[in-house]
N, CA, C and O atoms as a Tripos MOL2 file, in Angstrom:
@<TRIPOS>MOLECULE
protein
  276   275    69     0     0
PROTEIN
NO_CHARGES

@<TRIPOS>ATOM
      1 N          25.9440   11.0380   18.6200 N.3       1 UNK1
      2 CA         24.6930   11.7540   18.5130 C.3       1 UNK1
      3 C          23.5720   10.7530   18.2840 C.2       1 UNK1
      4 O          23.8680    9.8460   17.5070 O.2       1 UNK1
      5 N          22.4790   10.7290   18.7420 N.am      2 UNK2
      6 CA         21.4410   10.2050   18.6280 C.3       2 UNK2
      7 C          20.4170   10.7950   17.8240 C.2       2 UNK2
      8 O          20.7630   11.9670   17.6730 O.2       2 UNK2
      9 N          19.1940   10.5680   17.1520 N.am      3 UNK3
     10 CA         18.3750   11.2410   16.5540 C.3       3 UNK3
     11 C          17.1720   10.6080   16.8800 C.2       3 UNK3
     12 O          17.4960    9.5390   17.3970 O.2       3 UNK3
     13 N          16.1270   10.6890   16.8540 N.am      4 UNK4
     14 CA         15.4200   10.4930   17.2610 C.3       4 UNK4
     15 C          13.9640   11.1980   16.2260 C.2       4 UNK4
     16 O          13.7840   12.3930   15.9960 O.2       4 UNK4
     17 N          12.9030    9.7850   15.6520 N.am      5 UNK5
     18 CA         12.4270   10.3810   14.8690 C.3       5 UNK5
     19 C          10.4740   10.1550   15.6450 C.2       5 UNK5
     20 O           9.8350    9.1310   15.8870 O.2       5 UNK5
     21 N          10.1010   11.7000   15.8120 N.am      6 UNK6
     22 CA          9.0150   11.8590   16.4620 C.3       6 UNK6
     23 C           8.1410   11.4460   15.0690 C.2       6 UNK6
     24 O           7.2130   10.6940   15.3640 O.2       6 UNK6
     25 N           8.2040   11.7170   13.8110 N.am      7 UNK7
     26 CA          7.3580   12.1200   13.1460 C.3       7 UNK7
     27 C           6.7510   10.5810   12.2160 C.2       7 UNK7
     28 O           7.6390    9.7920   11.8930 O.2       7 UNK7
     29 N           5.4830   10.2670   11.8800 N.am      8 UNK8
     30 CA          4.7850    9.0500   11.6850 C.3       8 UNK8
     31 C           5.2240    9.4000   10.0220 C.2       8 UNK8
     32 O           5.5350   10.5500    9.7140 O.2       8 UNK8
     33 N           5.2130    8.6060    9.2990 N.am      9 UNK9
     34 CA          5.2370    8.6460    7.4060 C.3       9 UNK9
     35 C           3.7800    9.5710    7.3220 C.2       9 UNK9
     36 O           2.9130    9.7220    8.1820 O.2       9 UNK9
     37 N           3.8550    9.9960    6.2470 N.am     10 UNK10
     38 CA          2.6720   10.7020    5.7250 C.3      10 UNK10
     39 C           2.2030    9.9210    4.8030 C.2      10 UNK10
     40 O           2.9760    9.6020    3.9010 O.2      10 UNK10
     41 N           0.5300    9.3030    4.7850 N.am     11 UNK11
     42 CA          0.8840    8.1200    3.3860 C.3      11 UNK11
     43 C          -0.2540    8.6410    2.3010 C.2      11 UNK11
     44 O          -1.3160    9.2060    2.5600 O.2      11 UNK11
     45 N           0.2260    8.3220    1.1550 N.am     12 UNK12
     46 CA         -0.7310    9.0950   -0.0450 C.3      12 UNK12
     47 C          -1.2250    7.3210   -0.6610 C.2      12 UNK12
     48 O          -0.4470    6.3730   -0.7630 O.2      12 UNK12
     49 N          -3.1420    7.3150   -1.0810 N.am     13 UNK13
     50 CA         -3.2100    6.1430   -1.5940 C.3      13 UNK13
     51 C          -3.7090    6.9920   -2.9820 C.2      13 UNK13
     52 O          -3.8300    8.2100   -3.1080 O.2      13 UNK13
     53 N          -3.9450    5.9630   -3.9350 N.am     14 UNK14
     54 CA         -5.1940    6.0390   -4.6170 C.3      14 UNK14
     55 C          -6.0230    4.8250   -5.3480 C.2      14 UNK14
     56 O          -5.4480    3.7510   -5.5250 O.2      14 UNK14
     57 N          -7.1610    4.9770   -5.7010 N.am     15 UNK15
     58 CA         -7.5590    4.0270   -5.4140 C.3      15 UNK15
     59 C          -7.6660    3.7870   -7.0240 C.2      15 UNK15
     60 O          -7.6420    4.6540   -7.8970 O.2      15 UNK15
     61 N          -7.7770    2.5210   -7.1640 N.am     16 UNK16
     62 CA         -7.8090    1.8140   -8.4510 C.3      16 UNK16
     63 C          -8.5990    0.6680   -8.5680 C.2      16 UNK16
     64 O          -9.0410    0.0880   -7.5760 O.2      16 UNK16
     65 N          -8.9050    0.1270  -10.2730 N.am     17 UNK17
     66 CA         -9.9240   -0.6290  -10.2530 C.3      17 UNK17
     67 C          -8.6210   -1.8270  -11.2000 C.2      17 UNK17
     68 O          -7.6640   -1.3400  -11.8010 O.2      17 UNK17
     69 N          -8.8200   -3.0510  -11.1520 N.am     18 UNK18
     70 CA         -8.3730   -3.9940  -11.9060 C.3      18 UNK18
     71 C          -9.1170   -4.9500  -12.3160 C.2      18 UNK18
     72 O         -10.2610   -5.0450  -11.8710 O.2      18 UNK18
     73 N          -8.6050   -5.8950  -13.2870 N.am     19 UNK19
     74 CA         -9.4450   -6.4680  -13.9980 C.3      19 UNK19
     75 C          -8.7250   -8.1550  -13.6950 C.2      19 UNK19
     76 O          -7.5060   -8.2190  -13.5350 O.2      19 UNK19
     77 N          -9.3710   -9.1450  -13.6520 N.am     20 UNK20
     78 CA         -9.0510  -10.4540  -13.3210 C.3      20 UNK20
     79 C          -8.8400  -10.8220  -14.7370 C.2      20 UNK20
     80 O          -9.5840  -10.8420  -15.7180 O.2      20 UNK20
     81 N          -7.6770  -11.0870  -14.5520 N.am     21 UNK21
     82 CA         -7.0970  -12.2680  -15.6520 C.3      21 UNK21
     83 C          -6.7560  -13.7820  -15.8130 C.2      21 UNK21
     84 O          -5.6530  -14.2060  -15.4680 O.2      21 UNK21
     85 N          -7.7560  -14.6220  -16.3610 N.am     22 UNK22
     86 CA         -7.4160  -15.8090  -15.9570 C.3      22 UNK22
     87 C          -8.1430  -16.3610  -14.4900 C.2      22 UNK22
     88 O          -7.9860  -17.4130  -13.8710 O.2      22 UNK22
     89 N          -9.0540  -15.0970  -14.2120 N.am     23 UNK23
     90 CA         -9.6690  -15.4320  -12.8540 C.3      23 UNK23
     91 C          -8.4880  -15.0590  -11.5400 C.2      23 UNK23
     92 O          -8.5160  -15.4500  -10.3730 O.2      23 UNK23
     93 N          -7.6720  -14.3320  -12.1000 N.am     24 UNK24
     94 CA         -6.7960  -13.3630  -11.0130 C.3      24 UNK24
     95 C          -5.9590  -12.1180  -11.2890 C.2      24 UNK24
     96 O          -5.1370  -12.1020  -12.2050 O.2      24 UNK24
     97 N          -6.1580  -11.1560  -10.5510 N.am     25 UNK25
     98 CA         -5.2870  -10.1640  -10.1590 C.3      25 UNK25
     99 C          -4.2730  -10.0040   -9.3630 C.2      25 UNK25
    100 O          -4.0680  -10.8920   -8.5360 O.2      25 UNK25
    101 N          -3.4460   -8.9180   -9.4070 N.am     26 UNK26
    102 CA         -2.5350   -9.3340   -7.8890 C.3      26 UNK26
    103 C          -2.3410   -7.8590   -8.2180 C.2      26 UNK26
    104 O          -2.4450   -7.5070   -9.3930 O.2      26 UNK26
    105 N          -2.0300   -6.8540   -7.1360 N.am     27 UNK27
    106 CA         -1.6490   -5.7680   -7.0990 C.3      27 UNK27
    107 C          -0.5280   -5.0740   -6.1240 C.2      27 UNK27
    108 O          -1.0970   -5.1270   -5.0340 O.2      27 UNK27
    109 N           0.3020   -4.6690   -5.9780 N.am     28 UNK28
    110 CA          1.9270   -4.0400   -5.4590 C.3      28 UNK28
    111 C           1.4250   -2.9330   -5.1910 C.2      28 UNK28
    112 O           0.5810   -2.2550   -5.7770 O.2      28 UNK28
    113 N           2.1560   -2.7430   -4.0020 N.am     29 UNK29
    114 CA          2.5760   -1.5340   -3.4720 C.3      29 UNK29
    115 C           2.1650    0.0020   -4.3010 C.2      29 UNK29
    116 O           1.4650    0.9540   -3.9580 O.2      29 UNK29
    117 N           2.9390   -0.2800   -5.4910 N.am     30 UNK30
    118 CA          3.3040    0.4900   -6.3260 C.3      30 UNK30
    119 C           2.1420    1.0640   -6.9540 C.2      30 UNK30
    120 O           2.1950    2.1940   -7.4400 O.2      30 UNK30
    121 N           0.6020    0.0350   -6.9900 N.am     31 UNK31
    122 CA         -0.3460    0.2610   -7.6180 C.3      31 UNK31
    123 C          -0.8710    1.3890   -7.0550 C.2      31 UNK31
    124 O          -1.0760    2.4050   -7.7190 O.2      31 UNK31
    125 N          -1.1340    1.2860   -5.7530 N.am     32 UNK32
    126 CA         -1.5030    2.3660   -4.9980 C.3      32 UNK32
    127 C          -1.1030    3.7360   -4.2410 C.2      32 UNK32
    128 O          -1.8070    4.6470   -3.8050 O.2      32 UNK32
    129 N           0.1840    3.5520   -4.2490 N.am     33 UNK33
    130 CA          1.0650    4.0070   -3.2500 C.3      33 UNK33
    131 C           1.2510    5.7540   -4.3380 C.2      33 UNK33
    132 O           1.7610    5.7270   -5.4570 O.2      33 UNK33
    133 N           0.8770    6.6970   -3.8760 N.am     34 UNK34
    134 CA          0.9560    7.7890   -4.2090 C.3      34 UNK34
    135 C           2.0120    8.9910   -4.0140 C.2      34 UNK34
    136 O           1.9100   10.1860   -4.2910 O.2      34 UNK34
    137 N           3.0820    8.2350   -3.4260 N.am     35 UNK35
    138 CA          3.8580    9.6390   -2.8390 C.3      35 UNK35
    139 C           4.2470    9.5950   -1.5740 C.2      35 UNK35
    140 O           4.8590   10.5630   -1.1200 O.2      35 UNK35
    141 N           3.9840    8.5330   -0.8070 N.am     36 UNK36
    142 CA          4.2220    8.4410    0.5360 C.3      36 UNK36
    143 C           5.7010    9.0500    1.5060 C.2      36 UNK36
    144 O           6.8670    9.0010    1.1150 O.2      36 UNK36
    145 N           5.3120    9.4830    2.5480 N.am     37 UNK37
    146 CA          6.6150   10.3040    2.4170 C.3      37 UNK37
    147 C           7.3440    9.8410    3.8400 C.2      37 UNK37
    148 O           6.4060    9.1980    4.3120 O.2      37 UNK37
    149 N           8.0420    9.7800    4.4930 N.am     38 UNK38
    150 CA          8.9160   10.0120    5.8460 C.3      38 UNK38
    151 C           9.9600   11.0210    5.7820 C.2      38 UNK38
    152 O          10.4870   11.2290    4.6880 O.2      38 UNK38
    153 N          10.3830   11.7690    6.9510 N.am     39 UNK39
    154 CA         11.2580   12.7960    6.8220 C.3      39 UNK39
    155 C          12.8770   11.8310    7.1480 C.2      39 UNK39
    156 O          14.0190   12.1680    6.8370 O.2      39 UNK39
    157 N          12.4510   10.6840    7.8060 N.am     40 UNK40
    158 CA         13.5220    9.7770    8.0130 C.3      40 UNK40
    159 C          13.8220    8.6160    6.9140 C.2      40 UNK40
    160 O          14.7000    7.7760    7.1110 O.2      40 UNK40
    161 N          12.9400    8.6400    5.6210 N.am     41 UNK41
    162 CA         13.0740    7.1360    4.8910 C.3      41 UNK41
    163 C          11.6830    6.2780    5.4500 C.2      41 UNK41
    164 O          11.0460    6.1750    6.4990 O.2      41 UNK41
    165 N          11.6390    5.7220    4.0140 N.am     42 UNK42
    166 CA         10.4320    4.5120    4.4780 C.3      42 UNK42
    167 C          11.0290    3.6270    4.3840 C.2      42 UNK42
    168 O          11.8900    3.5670    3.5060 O.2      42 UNK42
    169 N          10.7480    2.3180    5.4810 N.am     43 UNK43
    170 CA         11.7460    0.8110    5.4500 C.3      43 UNK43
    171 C          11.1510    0.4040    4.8570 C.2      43 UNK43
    172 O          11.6920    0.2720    3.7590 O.2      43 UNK43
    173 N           9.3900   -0.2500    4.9000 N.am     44 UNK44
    174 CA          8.3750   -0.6940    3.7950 C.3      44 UNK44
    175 C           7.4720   -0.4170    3.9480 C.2      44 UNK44
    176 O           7.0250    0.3280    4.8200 O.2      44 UNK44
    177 N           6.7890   -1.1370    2.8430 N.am     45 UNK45
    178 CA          5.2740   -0.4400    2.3170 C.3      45 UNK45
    179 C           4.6580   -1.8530    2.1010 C.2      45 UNK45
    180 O           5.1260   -2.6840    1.3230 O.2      45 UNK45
    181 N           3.5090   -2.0390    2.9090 N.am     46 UNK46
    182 CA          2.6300   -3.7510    3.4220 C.3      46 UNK46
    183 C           1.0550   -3.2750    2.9680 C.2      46 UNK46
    184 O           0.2870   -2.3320    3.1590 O.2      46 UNK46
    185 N           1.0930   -4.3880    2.3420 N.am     47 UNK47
    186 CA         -0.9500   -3.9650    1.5900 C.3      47 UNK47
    187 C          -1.2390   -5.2920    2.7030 C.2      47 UNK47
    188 O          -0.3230   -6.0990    2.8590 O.2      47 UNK47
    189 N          -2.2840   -5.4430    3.3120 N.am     48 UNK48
    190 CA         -3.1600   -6.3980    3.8570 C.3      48 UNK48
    191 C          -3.8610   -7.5710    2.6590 C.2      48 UNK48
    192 O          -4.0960   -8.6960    3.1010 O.2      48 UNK48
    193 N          -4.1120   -7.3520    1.4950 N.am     49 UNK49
    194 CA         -4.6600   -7.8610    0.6180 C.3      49 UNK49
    195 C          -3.8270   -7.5920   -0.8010 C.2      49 UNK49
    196 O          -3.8350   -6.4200   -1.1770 O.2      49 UNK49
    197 N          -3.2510   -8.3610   -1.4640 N.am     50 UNK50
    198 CA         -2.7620   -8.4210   -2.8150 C.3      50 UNK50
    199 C          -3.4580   -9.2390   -4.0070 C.2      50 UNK50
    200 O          -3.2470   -9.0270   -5.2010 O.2      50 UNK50
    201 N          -4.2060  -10.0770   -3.5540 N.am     51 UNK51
    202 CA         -4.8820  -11.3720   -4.5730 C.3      51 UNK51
    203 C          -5.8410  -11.3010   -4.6220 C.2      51 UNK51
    204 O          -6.5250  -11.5920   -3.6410 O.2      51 UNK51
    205 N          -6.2750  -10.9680   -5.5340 N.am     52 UNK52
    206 CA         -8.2280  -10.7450   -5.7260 C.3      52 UNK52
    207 C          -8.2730  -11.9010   -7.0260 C.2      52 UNK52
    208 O          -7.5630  -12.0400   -8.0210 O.2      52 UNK52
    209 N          -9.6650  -12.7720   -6.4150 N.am     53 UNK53
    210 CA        -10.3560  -13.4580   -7.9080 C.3      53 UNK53
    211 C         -12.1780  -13.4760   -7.7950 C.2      53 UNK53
    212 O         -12.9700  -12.8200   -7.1180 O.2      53 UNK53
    213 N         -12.2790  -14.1540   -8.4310 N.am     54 UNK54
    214 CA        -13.7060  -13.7620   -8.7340 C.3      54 UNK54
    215 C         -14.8220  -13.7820   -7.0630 C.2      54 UNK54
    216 O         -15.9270  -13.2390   -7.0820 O.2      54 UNK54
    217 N         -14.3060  -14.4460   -5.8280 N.am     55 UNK55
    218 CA        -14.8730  -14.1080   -4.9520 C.3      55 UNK55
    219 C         -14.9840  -12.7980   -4.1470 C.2      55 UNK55
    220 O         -15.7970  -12.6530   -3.2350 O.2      55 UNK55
    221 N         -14.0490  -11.7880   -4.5750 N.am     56 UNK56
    222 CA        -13.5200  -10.6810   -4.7300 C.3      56 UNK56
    223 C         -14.4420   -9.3490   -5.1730 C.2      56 UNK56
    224 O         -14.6480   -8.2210   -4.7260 O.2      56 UNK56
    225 N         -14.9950  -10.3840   -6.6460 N.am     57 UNK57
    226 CA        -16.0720   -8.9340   -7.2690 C.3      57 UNK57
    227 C         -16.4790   -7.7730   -6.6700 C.2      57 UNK57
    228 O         -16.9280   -8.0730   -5.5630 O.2      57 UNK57
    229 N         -16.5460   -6.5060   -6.8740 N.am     58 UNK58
    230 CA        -17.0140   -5.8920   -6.4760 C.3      58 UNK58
    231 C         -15.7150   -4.5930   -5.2330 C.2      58 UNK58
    232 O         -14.5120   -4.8440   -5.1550 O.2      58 UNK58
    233 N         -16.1510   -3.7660   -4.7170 N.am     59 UNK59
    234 CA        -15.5780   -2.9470   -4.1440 C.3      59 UNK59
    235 C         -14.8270   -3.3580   -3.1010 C.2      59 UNK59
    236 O         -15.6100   -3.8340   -2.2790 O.2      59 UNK59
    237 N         -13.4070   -3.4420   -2.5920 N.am     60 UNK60
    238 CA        -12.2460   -3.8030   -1.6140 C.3      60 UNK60
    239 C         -11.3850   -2.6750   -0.7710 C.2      60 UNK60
    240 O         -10.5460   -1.8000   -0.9810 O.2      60 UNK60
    241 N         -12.0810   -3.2170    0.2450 N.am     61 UNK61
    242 CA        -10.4350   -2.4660    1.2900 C.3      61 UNK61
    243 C          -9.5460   -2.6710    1.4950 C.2      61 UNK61
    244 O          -9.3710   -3.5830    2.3030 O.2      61 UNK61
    245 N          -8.3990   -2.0030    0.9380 N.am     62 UNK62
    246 CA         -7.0690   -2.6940    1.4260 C.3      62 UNK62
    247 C          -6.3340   -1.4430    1.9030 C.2      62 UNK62
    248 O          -6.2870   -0.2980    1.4550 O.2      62 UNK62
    249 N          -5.6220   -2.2050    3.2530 N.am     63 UNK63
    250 CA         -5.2120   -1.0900    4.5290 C.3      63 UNK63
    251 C          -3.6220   -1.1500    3.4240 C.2      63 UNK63
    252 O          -3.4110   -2.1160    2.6900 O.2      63 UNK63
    253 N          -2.9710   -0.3350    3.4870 N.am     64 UNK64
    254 CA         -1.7150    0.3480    3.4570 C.3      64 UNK64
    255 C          -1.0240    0.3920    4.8090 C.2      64 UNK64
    256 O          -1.5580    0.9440    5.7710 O.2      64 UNK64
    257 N           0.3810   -0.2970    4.8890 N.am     65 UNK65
    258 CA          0.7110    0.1450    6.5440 C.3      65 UNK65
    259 C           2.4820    0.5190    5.4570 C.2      65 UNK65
    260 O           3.0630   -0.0300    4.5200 O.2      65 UNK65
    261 N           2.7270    1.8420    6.4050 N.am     66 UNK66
    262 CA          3.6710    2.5630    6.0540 C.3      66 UNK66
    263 C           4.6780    2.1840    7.3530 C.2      66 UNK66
    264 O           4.1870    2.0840    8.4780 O.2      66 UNK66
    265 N           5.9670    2.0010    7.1470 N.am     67 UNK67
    266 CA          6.7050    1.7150    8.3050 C.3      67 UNK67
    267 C           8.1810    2.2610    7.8150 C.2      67 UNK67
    268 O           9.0500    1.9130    7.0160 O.2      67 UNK67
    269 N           7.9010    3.5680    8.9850 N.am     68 UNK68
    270 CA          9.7430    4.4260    8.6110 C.3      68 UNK68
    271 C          10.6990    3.7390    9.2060 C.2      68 UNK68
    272 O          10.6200    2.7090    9.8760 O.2      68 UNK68
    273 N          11.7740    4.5030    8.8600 N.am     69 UNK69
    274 CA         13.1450    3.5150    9.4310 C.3      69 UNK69
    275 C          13.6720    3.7910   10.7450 C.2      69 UNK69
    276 O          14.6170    3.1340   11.1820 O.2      69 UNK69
@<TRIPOS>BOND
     1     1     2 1
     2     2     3 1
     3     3     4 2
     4     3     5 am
     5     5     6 1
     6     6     7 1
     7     7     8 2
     8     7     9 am
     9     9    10 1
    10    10    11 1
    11    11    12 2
    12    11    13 am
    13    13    14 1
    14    14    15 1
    15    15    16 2
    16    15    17 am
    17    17    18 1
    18    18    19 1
    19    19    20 2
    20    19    21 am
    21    21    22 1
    22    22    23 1
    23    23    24 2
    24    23    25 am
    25    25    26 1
    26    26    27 1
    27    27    28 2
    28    27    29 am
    29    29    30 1
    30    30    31 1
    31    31    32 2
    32    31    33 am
    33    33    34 1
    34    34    35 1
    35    35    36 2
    36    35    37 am
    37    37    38 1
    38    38    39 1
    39    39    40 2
    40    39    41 am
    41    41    42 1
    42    42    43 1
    43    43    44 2
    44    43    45 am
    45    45    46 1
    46    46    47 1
    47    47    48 2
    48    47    49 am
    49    49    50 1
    50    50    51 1
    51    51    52 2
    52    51    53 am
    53    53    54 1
    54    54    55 1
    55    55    56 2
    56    55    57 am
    57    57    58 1
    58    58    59 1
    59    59    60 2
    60    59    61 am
    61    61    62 1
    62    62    63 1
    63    63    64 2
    64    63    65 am
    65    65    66 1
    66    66    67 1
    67    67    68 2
    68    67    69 am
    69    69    70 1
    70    70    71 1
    71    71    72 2
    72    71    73 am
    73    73    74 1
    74    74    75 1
    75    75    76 2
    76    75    77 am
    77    77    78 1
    78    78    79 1
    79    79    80 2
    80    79    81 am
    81    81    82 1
    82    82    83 1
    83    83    84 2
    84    83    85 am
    85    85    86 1
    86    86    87 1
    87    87    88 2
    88    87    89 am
    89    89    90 1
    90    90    91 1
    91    91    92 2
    92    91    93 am
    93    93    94 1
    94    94    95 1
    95    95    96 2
    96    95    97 am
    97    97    98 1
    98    98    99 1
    99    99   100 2
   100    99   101 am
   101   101   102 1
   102   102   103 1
   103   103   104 2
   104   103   105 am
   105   105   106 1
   106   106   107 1
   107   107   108 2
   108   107   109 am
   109   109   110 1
   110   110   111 1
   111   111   112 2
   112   111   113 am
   113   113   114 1
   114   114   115 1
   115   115   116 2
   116   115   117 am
   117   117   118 1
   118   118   119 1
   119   119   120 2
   120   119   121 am
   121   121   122 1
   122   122   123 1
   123   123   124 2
   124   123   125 am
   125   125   126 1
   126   126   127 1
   127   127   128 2
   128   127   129 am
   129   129   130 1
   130   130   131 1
   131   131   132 2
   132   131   133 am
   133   133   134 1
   134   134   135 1
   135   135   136 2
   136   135   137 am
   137   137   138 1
   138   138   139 1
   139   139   140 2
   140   139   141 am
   141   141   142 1
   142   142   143 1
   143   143   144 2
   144   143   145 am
   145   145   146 1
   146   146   147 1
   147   147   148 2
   148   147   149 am
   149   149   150 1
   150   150   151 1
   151   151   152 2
   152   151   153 am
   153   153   154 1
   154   154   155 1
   155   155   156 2
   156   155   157 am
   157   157   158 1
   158   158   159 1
   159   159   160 2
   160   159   161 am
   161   161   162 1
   162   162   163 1
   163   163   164 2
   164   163   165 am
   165   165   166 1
   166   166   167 1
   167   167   168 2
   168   167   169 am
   169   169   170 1
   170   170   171 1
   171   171   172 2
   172   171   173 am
   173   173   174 1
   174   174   175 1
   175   175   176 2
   176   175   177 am
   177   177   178 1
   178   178   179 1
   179   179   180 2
   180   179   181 am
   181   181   182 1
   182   182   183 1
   183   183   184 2
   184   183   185 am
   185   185   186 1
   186   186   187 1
   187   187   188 2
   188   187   189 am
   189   189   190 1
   190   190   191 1
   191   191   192 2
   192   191   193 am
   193   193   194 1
   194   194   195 1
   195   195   196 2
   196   195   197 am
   197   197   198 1
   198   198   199 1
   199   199   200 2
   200   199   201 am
   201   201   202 1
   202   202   203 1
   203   203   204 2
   204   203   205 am
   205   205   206 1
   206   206   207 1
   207   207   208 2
   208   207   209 am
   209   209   210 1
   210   210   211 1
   211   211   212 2
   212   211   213 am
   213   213   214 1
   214   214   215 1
   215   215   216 2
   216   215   217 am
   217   217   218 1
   218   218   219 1
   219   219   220 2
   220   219   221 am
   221   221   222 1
   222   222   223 1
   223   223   224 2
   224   223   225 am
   225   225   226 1
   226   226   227 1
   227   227   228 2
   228   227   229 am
   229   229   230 1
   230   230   231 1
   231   231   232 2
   232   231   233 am
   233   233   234 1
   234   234   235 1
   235   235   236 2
   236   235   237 am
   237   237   238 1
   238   238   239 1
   239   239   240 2
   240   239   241 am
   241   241   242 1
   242   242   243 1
   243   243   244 2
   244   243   245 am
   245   245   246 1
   246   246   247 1
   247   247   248 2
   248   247   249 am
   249   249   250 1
   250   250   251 1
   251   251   252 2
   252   251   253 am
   253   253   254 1
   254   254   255 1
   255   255   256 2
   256   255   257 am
   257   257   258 1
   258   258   259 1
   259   259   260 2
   260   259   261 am
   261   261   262 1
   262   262   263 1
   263   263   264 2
   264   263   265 am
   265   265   266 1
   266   266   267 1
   267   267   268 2
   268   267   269 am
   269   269   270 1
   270   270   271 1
   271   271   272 2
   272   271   273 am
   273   273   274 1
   274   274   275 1
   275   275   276 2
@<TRIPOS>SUBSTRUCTURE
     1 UNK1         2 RESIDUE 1 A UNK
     2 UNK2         6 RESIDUE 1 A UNK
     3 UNK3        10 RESIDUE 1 A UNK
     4 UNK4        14 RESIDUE 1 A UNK
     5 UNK5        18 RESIDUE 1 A UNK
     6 UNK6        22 RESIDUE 1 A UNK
     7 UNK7        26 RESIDUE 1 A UNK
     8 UNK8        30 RESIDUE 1 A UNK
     9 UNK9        34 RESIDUE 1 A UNK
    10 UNK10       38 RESIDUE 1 A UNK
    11 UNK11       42 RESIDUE 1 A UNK
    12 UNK12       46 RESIDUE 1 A UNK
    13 UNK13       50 RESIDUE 1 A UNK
    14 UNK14       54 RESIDUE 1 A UNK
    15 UNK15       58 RESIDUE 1 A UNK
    16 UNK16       62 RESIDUE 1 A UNK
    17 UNK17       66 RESIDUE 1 A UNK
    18 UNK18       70 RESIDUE 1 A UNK
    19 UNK19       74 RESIDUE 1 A UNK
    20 UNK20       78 RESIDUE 1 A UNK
    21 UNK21       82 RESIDUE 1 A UNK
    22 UNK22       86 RESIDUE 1 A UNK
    23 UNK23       90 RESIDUE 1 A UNK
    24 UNK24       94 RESIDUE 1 A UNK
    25 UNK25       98 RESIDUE 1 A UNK
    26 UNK26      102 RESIDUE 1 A UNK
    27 UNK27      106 RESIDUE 1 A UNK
    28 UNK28      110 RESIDUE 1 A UNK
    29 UNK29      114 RESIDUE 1 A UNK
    30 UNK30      118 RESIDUE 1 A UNK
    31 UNK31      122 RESIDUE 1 A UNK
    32 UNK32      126 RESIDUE 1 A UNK
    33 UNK33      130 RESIDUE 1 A UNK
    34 UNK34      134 RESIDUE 1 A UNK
    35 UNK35      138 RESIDUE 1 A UNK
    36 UNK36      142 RESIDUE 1 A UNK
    37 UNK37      146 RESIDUE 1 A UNK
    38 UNK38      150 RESIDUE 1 A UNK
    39 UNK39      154 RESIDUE 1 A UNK
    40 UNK40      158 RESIDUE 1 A UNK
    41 UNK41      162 RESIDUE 1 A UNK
    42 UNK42      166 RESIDUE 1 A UNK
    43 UNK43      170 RESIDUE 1 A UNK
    44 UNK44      174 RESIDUE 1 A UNK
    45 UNK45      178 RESIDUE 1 A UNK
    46 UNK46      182 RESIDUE 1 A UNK
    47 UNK47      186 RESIDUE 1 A UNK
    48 UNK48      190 RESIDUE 1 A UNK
    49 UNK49      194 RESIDUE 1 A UNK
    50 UNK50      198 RESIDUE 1 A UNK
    51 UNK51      202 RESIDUE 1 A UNK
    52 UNK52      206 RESIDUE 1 A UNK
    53 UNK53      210 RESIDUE 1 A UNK
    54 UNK54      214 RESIDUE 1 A UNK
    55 UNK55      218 RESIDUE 1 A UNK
    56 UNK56      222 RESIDUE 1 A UNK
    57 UNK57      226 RESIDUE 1 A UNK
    58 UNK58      230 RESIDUE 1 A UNK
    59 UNK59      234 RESIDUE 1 A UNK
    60 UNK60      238 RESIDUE 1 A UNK
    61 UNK61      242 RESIDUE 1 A UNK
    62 UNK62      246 RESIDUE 1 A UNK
    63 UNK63      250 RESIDUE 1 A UNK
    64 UNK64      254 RESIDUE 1 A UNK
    65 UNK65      258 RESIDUE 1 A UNK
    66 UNK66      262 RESIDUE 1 A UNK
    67 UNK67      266 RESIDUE 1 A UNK
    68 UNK68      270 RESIDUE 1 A UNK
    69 UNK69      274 RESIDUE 1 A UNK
C-alpha cells in the first residue's frame, strides 16, 4: 500500500520578545513554535534566524519552515 500525503503542516507561531545576555540571545524552535501540526508527523522545525545581539535591537522576522515526513 502506498499513502500518499496531499496535506501541507498547519503551523502555529507566537511571537516573543527576548532579552540579550552578555550581548546575546539565541532562540529554538520551541520558543515559538505553538502547536504545529501534520496529519502525517513533522520531520523538522527550521527558524531562518536564531542569534540576535545588539545589531539586532529592535523588531525581527523570523520565517518558521515546517517540513512533514
Amino acid at each position: 500500500m502506498i499513502v500518499i500525503d496531499q496535506q501541507s503542516p498547519e503551523l502555529a507561531c507566537v511571537n516573543i520578545n527576548v532579552t540579550l545576555e552578555n550581548g546575546l540571545a539565541v532562540i529554538t524552535e520551541d520558543d515559538i513554535d505553538n502547536g504545529s501540526y501534520d496529519n502525517c508527523g513533522i520531520e523538522s522545525i527550521e527558524l531562518s534566524h536564531v542569534e540576535f545581539t545588539e545589531d539586532d535591537l529592535g523588531s525581527n522576522t523570523v520565517i518558521m519552515t515546517v517540513t512533514d515526513v
